[in-house]
PDBQT receptor file of N, H, CA, C and O in Angstrom, charges set to zero:
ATOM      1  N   UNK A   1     -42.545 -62.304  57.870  1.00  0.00    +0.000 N 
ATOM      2  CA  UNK A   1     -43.353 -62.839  56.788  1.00  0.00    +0.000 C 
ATOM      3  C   UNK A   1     -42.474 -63.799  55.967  1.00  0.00    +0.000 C 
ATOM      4  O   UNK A   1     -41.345 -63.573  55.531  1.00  0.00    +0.000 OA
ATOM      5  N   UNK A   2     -43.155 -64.825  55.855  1.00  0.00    +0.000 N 
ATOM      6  H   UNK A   2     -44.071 -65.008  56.210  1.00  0.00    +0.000 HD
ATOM      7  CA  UNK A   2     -42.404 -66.027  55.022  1.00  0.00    +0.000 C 
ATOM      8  C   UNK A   2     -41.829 -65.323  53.364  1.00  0.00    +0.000 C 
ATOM      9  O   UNK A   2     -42.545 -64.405  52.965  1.00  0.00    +0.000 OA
ATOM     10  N   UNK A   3     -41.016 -65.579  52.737  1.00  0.00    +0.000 N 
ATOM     11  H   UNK A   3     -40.434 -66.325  53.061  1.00  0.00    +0.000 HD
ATOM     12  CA  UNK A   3     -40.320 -65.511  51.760  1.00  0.00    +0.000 C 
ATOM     13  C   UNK A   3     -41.432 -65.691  50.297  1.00  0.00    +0.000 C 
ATOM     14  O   UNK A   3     -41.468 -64.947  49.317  1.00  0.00    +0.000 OA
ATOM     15  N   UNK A   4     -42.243 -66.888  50.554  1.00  0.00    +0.000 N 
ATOM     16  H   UNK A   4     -42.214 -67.493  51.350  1.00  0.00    +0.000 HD
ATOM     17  CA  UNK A   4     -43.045 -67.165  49.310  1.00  0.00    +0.000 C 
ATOM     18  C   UNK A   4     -44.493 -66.238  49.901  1.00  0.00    +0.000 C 
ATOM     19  O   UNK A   4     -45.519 -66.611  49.331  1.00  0.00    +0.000 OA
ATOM     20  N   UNK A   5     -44.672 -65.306  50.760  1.00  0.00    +0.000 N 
ATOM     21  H   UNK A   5     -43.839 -65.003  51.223  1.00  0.00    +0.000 HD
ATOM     22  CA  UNK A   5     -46.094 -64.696  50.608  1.00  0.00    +0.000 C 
ATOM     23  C   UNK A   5     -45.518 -63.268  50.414  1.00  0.00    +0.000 C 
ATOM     24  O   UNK A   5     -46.301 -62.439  50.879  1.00  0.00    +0.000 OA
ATOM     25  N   UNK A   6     -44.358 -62.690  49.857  1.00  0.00    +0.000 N 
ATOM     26  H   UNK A   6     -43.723 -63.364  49.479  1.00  0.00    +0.000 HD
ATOM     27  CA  UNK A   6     -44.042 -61.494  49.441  1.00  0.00    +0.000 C 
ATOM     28  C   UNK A   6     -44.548 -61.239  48.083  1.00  0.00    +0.000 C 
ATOM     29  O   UNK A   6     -44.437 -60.112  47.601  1.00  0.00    +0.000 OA
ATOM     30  N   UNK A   7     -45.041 -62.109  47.494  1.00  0.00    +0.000 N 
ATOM     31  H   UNK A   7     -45.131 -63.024  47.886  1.00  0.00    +0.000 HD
ATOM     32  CA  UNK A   7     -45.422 -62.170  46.211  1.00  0.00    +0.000 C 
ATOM     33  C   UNK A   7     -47.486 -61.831  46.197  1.00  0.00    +0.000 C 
ATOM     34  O   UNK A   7     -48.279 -61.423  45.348  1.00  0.00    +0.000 OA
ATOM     35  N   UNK A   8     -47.562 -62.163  47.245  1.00  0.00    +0.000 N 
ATOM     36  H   UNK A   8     -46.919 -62.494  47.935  1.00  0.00    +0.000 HD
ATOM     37  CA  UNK A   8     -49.135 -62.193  47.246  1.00  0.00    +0.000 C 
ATOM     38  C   UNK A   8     -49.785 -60.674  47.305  1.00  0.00    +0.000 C 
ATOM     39  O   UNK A   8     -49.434 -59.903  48.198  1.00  0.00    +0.000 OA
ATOM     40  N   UNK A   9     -50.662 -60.324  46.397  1.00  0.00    +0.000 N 
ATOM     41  H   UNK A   9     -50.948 -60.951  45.671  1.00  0.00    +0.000 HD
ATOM     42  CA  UNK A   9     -51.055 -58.935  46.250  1.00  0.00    +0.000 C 
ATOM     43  C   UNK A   9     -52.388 -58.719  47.268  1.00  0.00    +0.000 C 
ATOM     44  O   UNK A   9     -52.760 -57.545  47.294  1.00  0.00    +0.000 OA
ATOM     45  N   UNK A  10     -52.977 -59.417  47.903  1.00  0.00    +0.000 N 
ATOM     46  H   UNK A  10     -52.675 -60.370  47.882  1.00  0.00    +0.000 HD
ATOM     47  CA  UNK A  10     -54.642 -59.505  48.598  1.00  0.00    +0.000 C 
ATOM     48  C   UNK A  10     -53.470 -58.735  49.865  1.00  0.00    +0.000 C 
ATOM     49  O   UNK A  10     -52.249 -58.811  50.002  1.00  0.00    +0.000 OA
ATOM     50  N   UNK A  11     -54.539 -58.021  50.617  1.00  0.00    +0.000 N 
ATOM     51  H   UNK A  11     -55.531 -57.960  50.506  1.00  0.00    +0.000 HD
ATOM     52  CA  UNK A  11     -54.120 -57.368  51.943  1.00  0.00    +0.000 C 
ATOM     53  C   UNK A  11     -55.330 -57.415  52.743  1.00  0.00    +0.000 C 
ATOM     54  O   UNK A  11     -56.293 -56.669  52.563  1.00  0.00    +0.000 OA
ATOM     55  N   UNK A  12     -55.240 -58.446  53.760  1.00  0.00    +0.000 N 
ATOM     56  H   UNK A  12     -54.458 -59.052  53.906  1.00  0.00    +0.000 HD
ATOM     57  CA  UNK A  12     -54.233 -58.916  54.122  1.00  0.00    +0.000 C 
ATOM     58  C   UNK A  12     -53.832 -60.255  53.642  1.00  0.00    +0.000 C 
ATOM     59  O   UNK A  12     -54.659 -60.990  53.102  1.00  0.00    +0.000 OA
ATOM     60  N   UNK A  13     -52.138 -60.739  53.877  1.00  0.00    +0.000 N 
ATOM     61  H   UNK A  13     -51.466 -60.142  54.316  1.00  0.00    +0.000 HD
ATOM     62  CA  UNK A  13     -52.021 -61.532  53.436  1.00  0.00    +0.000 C 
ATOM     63  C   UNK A  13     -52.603 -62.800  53.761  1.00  0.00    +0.000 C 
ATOM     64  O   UNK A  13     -52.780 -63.090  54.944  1.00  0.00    +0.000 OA
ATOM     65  N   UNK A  14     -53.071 -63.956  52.403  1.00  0.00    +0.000 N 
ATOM     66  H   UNK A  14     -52.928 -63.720  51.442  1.00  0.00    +0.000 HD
ATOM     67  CA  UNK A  14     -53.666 -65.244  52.107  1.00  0.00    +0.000 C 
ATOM     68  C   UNK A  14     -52.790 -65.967  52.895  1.00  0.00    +0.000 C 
ATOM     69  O   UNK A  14     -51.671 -65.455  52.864  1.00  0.00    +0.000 OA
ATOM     70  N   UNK A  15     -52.861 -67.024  53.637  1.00  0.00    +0.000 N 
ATOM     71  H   UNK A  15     -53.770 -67.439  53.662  1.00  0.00    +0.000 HD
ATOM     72  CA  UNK A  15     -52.422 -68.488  54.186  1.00  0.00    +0.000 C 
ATOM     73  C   UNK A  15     -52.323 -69.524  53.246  1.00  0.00    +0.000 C 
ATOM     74  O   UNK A  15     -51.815 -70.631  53.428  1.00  0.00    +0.000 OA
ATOM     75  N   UNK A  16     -53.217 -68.770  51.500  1.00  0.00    +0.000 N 
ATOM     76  H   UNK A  16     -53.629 -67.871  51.352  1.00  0.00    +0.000 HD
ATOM     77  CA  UNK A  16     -53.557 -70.131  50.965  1.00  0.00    +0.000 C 
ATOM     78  C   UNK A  16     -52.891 -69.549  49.485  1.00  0.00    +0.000 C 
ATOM     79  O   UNK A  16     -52.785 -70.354  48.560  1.00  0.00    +0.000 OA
ATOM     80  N   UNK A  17     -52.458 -68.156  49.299  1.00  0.00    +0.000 N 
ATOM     81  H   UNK A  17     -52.544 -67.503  50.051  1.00  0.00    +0.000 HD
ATOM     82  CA  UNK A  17     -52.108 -67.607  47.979  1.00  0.00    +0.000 C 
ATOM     83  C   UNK A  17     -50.775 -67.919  47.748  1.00  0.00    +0.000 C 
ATOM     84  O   UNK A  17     -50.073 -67.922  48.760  1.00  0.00    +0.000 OA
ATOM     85  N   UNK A  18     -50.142 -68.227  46.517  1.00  0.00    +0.000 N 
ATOM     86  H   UNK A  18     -50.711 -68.224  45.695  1.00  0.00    +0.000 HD
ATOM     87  CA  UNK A  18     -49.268 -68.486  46.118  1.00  0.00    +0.000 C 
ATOM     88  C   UNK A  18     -48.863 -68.240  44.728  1.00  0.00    +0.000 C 
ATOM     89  O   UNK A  18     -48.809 -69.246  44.022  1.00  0.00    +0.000 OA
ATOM     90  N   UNK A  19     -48.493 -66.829  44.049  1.00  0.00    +0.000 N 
ATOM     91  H   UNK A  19     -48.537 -66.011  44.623  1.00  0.00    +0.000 HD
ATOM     92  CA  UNK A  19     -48.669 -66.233  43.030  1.00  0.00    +0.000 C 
ATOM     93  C   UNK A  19     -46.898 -67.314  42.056  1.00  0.00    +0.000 C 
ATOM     94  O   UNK A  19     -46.811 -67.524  40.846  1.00  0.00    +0.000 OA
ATOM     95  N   UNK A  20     -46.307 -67.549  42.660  1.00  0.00    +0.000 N 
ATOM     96  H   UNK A  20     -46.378 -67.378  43.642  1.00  0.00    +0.000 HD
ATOM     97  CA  UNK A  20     -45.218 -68.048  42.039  1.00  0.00    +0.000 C 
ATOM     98  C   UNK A  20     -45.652 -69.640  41.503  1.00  0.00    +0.000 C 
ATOM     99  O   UNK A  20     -45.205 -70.149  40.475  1.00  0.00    +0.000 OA
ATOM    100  N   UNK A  21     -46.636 -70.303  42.456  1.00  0.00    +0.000 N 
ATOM    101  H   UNK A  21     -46.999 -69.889  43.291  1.00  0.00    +0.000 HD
ATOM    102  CA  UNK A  21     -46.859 -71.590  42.006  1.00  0.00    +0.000 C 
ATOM    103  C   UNK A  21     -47.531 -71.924  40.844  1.00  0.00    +0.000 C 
ATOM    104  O   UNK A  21     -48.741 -71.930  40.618  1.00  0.00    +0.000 OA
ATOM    105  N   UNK A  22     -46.340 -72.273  39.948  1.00  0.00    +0.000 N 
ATOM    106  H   UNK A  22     -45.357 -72.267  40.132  1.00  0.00    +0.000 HD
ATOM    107  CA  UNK A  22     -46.831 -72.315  38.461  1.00  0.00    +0.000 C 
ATOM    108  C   UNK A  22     -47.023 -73.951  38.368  1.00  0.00    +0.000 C 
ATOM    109  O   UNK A  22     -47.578 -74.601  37.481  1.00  0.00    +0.000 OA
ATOM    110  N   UNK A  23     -46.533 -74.295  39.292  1.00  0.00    +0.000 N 
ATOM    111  H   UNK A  23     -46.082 -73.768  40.013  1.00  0.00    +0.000 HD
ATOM    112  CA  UNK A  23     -46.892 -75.990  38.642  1.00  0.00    +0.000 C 
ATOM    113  C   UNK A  23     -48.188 -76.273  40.026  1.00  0.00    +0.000 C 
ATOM    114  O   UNK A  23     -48.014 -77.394  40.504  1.00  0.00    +0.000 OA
ATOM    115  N   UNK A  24     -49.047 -75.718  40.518  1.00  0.00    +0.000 N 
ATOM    116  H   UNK A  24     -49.188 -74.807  40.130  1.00  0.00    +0.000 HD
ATOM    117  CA  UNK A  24     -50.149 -75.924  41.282  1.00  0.00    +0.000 C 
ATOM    118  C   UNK A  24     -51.062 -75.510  40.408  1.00  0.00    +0.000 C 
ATOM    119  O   UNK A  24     -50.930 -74.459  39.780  1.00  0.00    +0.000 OA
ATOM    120  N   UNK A  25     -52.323 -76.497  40.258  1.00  0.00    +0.000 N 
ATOM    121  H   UNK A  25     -52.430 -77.351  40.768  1.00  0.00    +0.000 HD
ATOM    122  CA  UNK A  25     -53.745 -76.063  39.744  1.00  0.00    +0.000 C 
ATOM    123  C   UNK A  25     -54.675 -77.051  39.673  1.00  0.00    +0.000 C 
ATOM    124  O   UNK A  25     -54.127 -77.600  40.629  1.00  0.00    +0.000 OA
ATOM    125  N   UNK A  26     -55.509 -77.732  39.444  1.00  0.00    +0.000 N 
ATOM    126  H   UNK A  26     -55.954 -77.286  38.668  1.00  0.00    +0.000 HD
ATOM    127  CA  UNK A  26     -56.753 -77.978  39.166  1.00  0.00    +0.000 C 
ATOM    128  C   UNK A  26     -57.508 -77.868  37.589  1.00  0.00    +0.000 C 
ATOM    129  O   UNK A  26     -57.647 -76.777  37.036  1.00  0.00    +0.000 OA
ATOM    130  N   UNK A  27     -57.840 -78.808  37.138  1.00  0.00    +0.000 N 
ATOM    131  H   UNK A  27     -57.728 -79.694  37.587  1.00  0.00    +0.000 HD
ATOM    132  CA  UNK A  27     -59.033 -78.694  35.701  1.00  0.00    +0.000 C 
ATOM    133  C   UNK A  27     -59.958 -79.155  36.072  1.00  0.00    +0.000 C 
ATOM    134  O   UNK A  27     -59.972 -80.088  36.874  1.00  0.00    +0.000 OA
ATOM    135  N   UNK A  28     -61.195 -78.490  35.466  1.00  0.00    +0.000 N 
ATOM    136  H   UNK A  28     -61.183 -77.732  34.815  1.00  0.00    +0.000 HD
ATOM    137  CA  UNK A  28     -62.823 -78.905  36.078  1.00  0.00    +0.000 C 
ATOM    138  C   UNK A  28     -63.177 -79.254  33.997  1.00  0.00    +0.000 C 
ATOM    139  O   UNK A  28     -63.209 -78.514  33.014  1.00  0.00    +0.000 OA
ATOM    140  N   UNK A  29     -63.373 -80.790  34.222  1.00  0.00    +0.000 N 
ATOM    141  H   UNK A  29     -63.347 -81.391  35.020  1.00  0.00    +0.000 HD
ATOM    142  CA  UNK A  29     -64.164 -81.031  32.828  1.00  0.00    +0.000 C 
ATOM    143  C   UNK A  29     -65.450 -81.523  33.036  1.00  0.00    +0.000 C 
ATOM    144  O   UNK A  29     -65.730 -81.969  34.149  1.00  0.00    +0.000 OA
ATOM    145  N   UNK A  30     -66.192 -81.515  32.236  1.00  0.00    +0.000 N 
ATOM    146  H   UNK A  30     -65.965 -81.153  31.332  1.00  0.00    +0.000 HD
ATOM    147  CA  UNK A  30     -67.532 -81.503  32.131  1.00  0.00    +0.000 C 
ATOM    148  C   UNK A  30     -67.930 -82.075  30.477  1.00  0.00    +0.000 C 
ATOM    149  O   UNK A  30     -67.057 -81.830  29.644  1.00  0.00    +0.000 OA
ATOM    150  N   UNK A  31     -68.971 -82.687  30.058  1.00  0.00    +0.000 N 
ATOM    151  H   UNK A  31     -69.680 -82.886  30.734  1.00  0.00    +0.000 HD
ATOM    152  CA  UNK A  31     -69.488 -83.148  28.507  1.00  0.00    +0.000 C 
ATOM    153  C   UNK A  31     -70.013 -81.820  28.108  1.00  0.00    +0.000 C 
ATOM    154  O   UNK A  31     -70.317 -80.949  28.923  1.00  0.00    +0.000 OA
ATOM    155  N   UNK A  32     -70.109 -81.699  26.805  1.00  0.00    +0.000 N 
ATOM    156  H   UNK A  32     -69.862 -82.406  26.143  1.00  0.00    +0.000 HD
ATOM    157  CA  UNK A  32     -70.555 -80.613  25.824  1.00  0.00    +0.000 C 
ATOM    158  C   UNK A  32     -71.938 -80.529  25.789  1.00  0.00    +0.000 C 
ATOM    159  O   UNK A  32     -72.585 -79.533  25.465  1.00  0.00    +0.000 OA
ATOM    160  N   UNK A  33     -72.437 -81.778  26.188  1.00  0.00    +0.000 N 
ATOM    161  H   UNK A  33     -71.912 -82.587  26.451  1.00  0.00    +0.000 HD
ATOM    162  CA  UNK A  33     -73.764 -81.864  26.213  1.00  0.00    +0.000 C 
ATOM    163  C   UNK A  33     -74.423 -82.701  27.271  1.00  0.00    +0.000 C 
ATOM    164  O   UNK A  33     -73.586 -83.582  27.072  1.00  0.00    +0.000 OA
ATOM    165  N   UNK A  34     -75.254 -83.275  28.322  1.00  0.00    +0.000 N 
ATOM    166  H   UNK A  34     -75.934 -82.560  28.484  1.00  0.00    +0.000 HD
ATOM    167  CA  UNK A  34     -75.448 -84.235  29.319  1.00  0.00    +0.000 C 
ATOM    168  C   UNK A  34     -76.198 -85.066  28.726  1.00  0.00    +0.000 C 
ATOM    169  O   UNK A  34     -77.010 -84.921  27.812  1.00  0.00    +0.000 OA
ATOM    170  N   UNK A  35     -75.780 -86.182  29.467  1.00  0.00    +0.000 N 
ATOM    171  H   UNK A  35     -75.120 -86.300  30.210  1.00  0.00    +0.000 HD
ATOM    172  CA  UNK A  35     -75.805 -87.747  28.196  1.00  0.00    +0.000 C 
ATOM    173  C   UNK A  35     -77.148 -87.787  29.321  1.00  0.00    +0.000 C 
ATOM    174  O   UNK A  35     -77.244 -87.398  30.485  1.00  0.00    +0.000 OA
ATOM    175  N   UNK A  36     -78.192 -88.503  28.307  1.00  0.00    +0.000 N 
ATOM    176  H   UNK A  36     -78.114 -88.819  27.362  1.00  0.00    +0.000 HD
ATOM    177  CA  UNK A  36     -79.223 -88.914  28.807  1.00  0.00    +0.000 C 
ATOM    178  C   UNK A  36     -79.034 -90.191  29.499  1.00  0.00    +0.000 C 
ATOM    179  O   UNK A  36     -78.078 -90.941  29.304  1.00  0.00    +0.000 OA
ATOM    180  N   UNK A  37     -80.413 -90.485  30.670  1.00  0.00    +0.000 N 
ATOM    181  H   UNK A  37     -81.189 -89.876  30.828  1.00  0.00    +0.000 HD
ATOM    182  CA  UNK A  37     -80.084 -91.541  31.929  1.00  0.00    +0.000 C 
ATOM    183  C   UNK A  37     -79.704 -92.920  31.308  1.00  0.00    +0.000 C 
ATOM    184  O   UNK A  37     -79.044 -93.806  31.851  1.00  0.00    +0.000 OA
ATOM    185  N   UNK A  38     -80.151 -92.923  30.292  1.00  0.00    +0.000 N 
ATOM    186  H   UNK A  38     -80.688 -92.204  29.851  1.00  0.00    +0.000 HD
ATOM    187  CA  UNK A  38     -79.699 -94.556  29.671  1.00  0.00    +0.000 C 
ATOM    188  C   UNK A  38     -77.781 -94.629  28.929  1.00  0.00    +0.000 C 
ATOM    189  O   UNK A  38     -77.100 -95.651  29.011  1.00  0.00    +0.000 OA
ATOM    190  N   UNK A  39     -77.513 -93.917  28.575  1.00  0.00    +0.000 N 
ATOM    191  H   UNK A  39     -78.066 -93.087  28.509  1.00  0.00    +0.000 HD
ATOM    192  CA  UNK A  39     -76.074 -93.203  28.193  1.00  0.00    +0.000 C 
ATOM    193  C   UNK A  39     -75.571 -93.333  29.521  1.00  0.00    +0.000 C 
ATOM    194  O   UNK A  39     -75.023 -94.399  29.800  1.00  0.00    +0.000 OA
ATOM    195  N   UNK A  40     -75.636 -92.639  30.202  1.00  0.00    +0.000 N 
ATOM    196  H   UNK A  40     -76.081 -91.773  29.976  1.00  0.00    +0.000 HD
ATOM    197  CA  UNK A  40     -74.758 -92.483  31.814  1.00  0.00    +0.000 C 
ATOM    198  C   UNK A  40     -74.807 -93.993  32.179  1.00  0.00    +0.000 C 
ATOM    199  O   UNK A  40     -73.783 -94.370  32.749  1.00  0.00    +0.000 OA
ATOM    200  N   UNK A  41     -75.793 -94.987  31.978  1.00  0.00    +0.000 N 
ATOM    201  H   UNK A  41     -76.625 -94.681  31.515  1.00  0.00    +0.000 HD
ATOM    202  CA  UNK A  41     -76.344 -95.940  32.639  1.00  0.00    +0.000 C 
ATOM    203  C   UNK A  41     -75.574 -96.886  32.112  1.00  0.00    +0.000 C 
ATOM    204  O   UNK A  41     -75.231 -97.859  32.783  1.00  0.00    +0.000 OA
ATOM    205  N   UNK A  42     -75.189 -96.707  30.777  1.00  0.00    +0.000 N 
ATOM    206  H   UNK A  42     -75.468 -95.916  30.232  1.00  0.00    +0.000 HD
ATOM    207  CA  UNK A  42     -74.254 -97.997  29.678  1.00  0.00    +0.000 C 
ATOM    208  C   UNK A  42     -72.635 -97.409  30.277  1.00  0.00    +0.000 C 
ATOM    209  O   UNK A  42     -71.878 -98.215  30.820  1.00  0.00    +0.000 OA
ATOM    210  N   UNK A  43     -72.322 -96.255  30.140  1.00  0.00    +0.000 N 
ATOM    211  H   UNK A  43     -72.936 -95.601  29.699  1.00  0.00    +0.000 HD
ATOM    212  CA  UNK A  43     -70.698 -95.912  30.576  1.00  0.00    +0.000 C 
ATOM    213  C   UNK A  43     -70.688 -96.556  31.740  1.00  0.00    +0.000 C 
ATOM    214  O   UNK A  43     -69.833 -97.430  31.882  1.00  0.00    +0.000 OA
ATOM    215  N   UNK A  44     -71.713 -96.255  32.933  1.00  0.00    +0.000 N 
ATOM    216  H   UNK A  44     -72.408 -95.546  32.818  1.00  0.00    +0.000 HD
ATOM    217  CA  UNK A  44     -71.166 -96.344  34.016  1.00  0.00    +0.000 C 
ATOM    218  C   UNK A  44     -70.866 -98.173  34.449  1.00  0.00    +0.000 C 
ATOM    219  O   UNK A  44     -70.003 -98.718  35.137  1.00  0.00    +0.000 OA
ATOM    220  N   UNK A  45     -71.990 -98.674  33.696  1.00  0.00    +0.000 N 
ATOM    221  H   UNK A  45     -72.691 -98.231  33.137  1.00  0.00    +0.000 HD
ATOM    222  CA  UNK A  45     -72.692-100.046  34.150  1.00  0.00    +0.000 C 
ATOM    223  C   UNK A  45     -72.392-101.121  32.999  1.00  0.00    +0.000 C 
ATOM    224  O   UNK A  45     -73.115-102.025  32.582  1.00  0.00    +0.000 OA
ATOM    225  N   UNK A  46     -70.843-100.662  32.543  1.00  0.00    +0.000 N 
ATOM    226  H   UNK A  46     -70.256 -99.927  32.882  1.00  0.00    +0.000 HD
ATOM    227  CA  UNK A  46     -70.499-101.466  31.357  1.00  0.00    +0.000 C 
ATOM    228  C   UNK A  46     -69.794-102.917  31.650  1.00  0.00    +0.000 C 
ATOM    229  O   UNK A  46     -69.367-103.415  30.608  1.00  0.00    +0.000 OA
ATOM    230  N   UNK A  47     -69.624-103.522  32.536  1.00  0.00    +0.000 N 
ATOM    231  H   UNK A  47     -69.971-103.118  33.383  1.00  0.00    +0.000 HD
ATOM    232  CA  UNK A  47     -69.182-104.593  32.446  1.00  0.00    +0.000 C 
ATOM    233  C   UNK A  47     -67.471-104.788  33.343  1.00  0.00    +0.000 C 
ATOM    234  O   UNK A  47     -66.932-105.673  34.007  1.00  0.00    +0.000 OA
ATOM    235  N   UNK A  48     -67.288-104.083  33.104  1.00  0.00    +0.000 N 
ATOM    236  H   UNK A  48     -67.726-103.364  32.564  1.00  0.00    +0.000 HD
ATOM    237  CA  UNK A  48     -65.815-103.712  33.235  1.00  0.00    +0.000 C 
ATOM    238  C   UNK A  48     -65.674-103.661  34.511  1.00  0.00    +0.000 C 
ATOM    239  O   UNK A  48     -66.091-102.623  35.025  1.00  0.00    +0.000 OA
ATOM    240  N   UNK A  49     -65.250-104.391  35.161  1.00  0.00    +0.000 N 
ATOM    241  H   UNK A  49     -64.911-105.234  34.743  1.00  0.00    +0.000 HD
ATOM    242  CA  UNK A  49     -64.435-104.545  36.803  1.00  0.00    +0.000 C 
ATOM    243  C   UNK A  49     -63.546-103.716  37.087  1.00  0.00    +0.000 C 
ATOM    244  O   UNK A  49     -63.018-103.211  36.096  1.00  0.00    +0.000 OA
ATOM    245  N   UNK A  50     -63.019-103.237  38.470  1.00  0.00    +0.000 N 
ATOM    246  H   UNK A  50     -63.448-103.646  39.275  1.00  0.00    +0.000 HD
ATOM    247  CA  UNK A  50     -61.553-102.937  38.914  1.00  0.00    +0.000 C 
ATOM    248  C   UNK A  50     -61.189-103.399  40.054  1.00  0.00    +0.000 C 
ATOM    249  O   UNK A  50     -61.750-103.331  41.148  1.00  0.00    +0.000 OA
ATOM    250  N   UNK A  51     -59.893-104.033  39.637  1.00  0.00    +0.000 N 
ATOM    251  H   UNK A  51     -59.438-104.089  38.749  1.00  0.00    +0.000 HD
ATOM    252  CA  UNK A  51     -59.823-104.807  41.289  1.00  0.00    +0.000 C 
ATOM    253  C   UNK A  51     -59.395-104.057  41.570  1.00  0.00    +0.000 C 
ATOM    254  O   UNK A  51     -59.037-103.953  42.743  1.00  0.00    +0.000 OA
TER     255      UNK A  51
């Protein structure tokens, strides 16, 4: 058994768990409230290019 899955508590051991990886993660954001279709329609459809 590899060195970094001695740490993993699930039995049997994860392929994908990694209890030491403190700098691995993910944030899920979302608005406080959902902007109505004309709102979504001005952010999205503002003018603004990207090359």
């Amino acid at each position: 058994m590899p060195k970094w899955k001695e740490a993993d508590p699930s039995l049997p051991k994860s392929a994908w768990h990694m209890a030491e990886a403190d700098f691995v993660g993910f944030r899920i954001v979302r608005p406080l409230r959902v902007p109505s279709a004309e709102e979504m329609h001005r952010a999205w459809n503002n003018g603004v290019e990207i090359e």
